[in-house]
N, C-alpha and C positions, 0 to 999 in steps of 0.2 A: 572331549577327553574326560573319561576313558571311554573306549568303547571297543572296538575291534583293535587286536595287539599290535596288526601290522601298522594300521593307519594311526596307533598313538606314535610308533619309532619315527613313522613319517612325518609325524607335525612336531616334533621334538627336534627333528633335523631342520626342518623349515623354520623354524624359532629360532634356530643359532646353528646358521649355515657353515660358519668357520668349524663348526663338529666332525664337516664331513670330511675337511682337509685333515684335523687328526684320526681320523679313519685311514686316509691315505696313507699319512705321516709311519702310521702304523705295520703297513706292509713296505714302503718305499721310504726309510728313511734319511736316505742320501742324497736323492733324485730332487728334490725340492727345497733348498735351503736358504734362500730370500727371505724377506720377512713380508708378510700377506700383507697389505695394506688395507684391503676392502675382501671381503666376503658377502654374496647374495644368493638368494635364491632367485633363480630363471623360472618361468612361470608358463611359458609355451611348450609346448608338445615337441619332441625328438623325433617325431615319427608320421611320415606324411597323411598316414590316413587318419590322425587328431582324432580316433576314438580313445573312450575314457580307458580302456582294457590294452591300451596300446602307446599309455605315456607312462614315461620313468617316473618312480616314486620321486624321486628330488635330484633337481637340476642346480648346481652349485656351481655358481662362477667368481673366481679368484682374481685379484687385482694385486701385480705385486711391485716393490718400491721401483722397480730400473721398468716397471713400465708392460712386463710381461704376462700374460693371461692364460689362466689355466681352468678348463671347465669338468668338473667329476660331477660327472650321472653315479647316484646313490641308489640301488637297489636294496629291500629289504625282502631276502625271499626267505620263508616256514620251508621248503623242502625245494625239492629238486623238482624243476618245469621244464621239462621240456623243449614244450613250445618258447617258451621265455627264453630257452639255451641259444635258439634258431631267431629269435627278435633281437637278441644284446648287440649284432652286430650293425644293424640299421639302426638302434639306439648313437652309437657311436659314428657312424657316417653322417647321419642328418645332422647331428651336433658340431661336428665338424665343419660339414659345409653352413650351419648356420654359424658358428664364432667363427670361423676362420682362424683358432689356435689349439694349444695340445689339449688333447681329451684324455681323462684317466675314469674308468670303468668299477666301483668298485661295489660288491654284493655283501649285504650283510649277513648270515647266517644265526641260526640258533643253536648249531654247536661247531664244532672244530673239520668231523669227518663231512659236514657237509660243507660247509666254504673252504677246506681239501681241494673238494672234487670243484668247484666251480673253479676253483684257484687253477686248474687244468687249462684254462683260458677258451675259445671257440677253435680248430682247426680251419678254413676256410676253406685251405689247399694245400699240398707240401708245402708251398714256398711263402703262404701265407697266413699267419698263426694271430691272434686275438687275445692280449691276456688280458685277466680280470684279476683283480683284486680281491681275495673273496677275505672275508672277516669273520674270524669266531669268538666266541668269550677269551680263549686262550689271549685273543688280539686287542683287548681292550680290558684297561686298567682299573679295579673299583679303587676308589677314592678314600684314602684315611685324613688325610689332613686337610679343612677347607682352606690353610693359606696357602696348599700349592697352589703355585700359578698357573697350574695347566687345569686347575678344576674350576669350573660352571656350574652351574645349578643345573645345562641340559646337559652338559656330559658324565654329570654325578646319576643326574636319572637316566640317562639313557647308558650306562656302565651297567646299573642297578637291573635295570631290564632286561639288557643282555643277559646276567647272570641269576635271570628271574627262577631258576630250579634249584639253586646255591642258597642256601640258610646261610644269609647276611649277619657281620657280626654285629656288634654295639659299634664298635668305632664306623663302621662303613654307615651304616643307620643316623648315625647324629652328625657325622660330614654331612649327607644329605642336609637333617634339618639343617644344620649352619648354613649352607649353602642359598639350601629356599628361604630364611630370613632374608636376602639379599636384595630380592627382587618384588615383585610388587603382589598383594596378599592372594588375589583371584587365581593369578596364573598359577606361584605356588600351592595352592589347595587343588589345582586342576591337575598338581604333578604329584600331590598325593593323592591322590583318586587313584590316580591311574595306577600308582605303586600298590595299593593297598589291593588291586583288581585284579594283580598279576605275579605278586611278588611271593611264597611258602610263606604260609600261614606264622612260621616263628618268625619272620623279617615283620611282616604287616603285625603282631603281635610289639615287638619294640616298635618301628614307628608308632605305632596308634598310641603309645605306654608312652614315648616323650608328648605327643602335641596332647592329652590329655593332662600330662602334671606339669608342664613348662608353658612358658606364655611367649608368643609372638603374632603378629597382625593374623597369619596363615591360619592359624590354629583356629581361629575365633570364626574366621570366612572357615572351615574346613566342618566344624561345631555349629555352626550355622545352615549348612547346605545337609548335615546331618537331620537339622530339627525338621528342615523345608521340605526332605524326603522321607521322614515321617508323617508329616502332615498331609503332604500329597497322599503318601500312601493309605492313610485313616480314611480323607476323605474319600476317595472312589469306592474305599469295602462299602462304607456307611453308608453313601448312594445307593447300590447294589443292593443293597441289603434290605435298604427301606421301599425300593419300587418291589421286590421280592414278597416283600412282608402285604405291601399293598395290593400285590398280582397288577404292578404297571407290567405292563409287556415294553419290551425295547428288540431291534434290529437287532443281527449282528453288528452292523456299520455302527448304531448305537452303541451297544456294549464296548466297542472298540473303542470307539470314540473316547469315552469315560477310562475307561484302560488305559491310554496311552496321553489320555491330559495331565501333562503338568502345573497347568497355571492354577496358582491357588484359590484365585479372586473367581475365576470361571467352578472352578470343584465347589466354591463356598455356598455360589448363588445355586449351583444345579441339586447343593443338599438342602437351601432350605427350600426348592422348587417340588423337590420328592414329597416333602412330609406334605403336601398339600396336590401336587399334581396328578389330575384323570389320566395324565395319557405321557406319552414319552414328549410327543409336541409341546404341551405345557411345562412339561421337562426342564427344554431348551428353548421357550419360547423369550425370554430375557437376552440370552447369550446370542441365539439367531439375528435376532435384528441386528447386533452389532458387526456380527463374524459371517453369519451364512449357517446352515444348516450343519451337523456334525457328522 
């Protein structure tokens, strides 16, 4: 995190499963009034052919105090699929015959007219109808106050991300930060990333303006991973740069290589290997023995 939009909403769900019961909560507030005792994430595949293109985003299984189980498949769908319309319903039987209790179905959306239309539910047959849950921004609350009880640090960011096209105010922006103080410095920096990666420029503009003039553990991991992806980034020009100036010749696979290294320790040695290195072997001939060829 961050990195592709979908797969951040999906690990944000996976990090605090009770998320997706108030997703539920949110379309079906009547229908479920127990108090959850346990929330998890299910971890196996809904769908017998266990390819990767063919399992639910997030398998969520409820535990509640009189004993009762309730499992909600979480879909996070950018548009309308299709094929995916034609898959929900085998998502929903394999789930079933694997817990053996009530399944609830619900898709997230990235605006209103489209989790509408999923909200339409699958037809099957006349006599047999499929509904879905579908969720828009409209369906989920941003957060002003960090002592509501119903706010999280994942449901403060995963609120935030839904309404990643909405110019965020101040109050919604520093819930956040209060929130992310809460929990532990790494993750939080992992969940500004991801805000600042996805969020109008005037939102990621106040976040960035609190963890630069206020201090908490996050800020310093968040200022940190800043300087680390500087550094990264200097070294591999300055690599480049220097076998360029010396006519080393390098592979594609080489080039690439150098491109997409992060480790600092590995960029350090391969720049002082340049200012001295005949050949791209000599390059990586320190790194190689350790790791393998690049």
């Amino acid at each position: 995190m961050p990195g592709d939009f979908h797969e951040t909403l999906v690990g944000v769900v996976h990090d605090c499963p009770s998320l997706g019961f108030d997703l539920l909560r949110a379309s079906v507030a009547d229908r479920y009034k127990g108090t959850c005792v346990k929330a998890e994430a299910v971890t196996e595949s809904v769908n017998h052919r266990n390819t990767a293109e063919r399992r639910a985003d997030n398998v969520l299984k409820y535990t509640f105090e009189n004993g009762a189980e309730l499992v909600t498949i979480l879909e996070i769908q950018n548009r309308w699929d299709e094929d995916k319309y034609y898959r929900l319903p085998a998502y929903v039987a394999n789930a079933f015959e694997n817990h053996k209790c009530a399944i609830e179905l619900v898709v997230v959306c990235p605006n209103d007219a489209l989790a509408m239309r999923y909200r339409g539910g699958v037809s099957i047959n006349p006599e047999f109808y499929m509904p879905i849950h579908g969720i828009g921004p409209a369906d989920i609350p941003l957060f002003t106050d960090p002592e509501d009880p119903c706010a999280r640090p994942e449901t403060a960011v995963f609120a935030a991300l839904a309404h990643r096209k909405r110019d965020l105010d101040q109050v919604h922006i520093s819930t956040i930060d209060s929130l992310l103080r809460k929990i532990e410095p790494v993750r939080s920096r992992d969940y500004a990333q991801a805000l600042l990666s996805f969020l109008t420029q005037p939102s990621c503009d106040l976040l960035e303006a609190i963890m630069k003039t206020m201090t908490a553990p996050y800020h310093s991991e968040w200022s940190d991973s800043l300087r680390q992806e500087g550094q990264v980034s200097e070294a591999r020009g300055s690599i480049l740069q220097i076998l360029e100036l010396r006519r080393v010749s390098l592979t594609e696979a080489q080039q690439r290589a150098i491109e997409a290294c992060d480790d600092i320790s590995a960029l350090r040695q391969w720049l002082k290997n340049a200012l001295t290195a005949a050949s791209a072997d000599e390059l990586f001939a320190e790194h190689t023995n350790e790791t393998g060829t690049p």
